[in-house]
N, C-alpha and C positions, 0 to 999 in steps of 0.2 A: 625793861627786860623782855627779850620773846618769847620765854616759856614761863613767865611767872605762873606761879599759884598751879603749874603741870606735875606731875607725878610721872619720871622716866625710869622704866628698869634697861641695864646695859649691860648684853655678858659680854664675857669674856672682858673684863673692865680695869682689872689687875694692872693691864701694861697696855705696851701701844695705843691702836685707835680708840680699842674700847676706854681706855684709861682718859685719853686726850677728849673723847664727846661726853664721860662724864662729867669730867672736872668744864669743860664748855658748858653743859646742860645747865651745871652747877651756879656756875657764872651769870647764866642768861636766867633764872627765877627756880630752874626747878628744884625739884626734891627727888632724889635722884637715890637707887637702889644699886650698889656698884656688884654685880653678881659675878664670881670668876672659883674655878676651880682651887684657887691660890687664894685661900682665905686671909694668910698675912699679906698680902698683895693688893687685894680688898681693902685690907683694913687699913693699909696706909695711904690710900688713895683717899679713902671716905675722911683721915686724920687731915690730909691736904686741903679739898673739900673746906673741912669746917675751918681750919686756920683761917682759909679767906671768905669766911662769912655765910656760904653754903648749906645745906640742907642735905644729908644722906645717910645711908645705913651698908653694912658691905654685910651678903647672905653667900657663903660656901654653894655653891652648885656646879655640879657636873652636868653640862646639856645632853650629855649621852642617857643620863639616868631618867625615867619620866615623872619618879616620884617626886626627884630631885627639882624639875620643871613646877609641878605641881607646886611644891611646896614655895620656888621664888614668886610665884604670882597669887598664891593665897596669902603670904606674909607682906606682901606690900600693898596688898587690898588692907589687911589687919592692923600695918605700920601707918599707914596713911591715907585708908578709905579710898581709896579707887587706883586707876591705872591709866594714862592717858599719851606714854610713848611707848612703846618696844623699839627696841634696839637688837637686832640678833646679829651678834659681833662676833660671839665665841667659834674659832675654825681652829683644823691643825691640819698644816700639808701632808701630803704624800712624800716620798722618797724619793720621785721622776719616774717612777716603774711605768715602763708603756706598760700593754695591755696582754702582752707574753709573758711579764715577769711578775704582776701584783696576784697577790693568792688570799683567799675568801675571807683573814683574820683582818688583814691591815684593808680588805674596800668595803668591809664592815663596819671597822673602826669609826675610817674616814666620813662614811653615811651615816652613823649615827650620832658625830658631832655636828657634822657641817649640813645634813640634810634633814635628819628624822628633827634635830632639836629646833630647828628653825620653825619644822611645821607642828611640833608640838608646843610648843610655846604660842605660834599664831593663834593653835585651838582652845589652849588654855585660855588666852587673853580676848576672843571673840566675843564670848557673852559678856565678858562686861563691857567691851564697846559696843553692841548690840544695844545691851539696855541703856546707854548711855546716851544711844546715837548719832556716836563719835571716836575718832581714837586714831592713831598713827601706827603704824608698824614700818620699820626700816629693816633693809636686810642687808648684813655686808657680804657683796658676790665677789666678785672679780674678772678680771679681765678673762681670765683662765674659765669664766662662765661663758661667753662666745668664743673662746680662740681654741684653738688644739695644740700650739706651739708651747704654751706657756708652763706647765706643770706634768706631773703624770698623769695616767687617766683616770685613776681615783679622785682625786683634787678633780681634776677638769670635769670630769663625769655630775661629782658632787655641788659644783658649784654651776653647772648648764641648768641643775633641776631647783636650785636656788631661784633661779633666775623665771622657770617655770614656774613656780610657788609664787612669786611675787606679781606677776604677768595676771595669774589666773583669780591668785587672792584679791588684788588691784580691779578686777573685771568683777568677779561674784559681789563682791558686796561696796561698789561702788557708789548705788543710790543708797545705801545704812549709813553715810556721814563718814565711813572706814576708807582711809587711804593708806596701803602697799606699797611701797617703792623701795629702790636695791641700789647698793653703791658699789661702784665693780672699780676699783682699785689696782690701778699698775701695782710695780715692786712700792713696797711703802718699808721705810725702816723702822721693821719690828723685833720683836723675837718670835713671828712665826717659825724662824727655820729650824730653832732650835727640835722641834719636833722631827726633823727629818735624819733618819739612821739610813745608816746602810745606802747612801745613796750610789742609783744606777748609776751606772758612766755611762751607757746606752743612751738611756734617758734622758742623761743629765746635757750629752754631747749634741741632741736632737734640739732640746728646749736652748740652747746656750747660743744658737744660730740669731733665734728672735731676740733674747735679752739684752745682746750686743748693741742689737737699735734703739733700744730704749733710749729717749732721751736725759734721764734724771731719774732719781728715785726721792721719791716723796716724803712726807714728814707727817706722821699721824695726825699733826694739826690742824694740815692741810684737809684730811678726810674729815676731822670733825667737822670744819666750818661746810661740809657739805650736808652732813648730817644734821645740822642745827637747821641750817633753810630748809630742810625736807619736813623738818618735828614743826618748823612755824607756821603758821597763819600765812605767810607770804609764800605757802608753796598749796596753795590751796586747791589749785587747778590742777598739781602735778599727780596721778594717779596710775600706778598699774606699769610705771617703766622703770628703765635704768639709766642713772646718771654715771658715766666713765669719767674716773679722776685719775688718767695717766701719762700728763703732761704730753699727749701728743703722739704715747707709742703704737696703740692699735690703729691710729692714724695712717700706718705705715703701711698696714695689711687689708 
């Protein structure tokens, strides 16, 4: 197995990709922390999990809260003596609002799921790869992390500085045994959209030009097994970039 005897925590884990790389993690040795604001969501994931043989615990966190952060990386240190994947999965889109119509609540929101919680979680989980001198971090970006067509500009905003964090975290502590790397996701069949009210027609009509070329939309399974080679030993060299899983669409651009 490629993560045996590993300790991964995964937000947003509840459903989609996060749900599909922990029950993967789960699969391949780890002992695996299913973190998602949807604590019964968690908890059926971690019930799956064990039915087939697995290792995991499901902890209530909101990535936006920092105590909340806090707390999932001190109780998996507590549950299981160390820490040795991050996984920062947990996002919620925008509504397509270009950059005339989003207002200071929802590109606040959007920042401090998909942006502050990613790099608070890296700082939470630093020292112990630090003293460890070792440790994985993976980020989930997206495509909408280099493109402009793809989302509105919260989402697109929020996930370019994703992408920044991973780049910059991937370069500073390179020679500490610590490897950064980000998975930038075409459309994947989740229930991110659910997040999304009120959407622009503006927006929607702008981004709707690119989505049309996509060629296929993906299968969370799909992102896990990119996530599993990033968390193993066989991606030992990979540090500091981003792997695109979108069957070919930003290909186009």
């Amino acid at each position: 197995m490629r993560l045996a005897g590993k300790v991964a925590v995964v937000t947003g884990a509840a459903s989609g990709m996060g749900r599909a790389i922990a029950t993967l993690y789960a699969k391949e040795g780890a002992k695996v922390v299913v973190s998602d604001i949807n604590l019964e969501g968690a908890e059926a994931v971690v019930a799956e999990i064990k039915q087939n043989g697995g290792e995991a615990i499901a902890l209530k966190t909101n990535v936006a809260n920092l105590d909340d952060i806090h707390s999932l990386i001190d109780t998996t240190v507590q549950q299981y003596g160390t820490l040795d994947i991050l996984v920062n999965n947990a996002g919620i889109m925008d509504s397509m609002e270009p950059a005339g119509e989003i207002d200071d609540t929802k590109w606040d929101l959007i920042f401090d799921v998909n942006t502050k919680g990613v790099i608070r979680a890296i700082r939470k989980a630093l020292p112990i790869f630090l003293e460890k001198g070792k440790g994985v971090i993976i980020n989930i970006a997206s495509t909408g992390g280099y493109n402009g067509a793809h989302a509105g500009v919260a989402y697109t905003a929020s996930k370019h500085a994703v992408i920044g964090i991973t780049k910059n975290t991937g370069f500073m502590y390179a020679q500490k045994g610590i490897r950064c790397n980000a998975i930038a996701p075409g459309g994947v069949n989740t229930n991110i959209g659910s997040s999304m009210k009120n959407i622009s027609e503006f927006g929607i009509s702008r981004a709707s030009l690119t989505h049309q070329v996509s060629p296929r939309a993906g299968e969370p399974e799909e992102i896990a097994q990119v996530a599993l080679f990033l968390a193993s030993d066989e991606a030992s060299f990979i540090n500091g970039t981003v792997i695109t899983a979108d069957a070919g669409w930003t290909a186009a651009f």
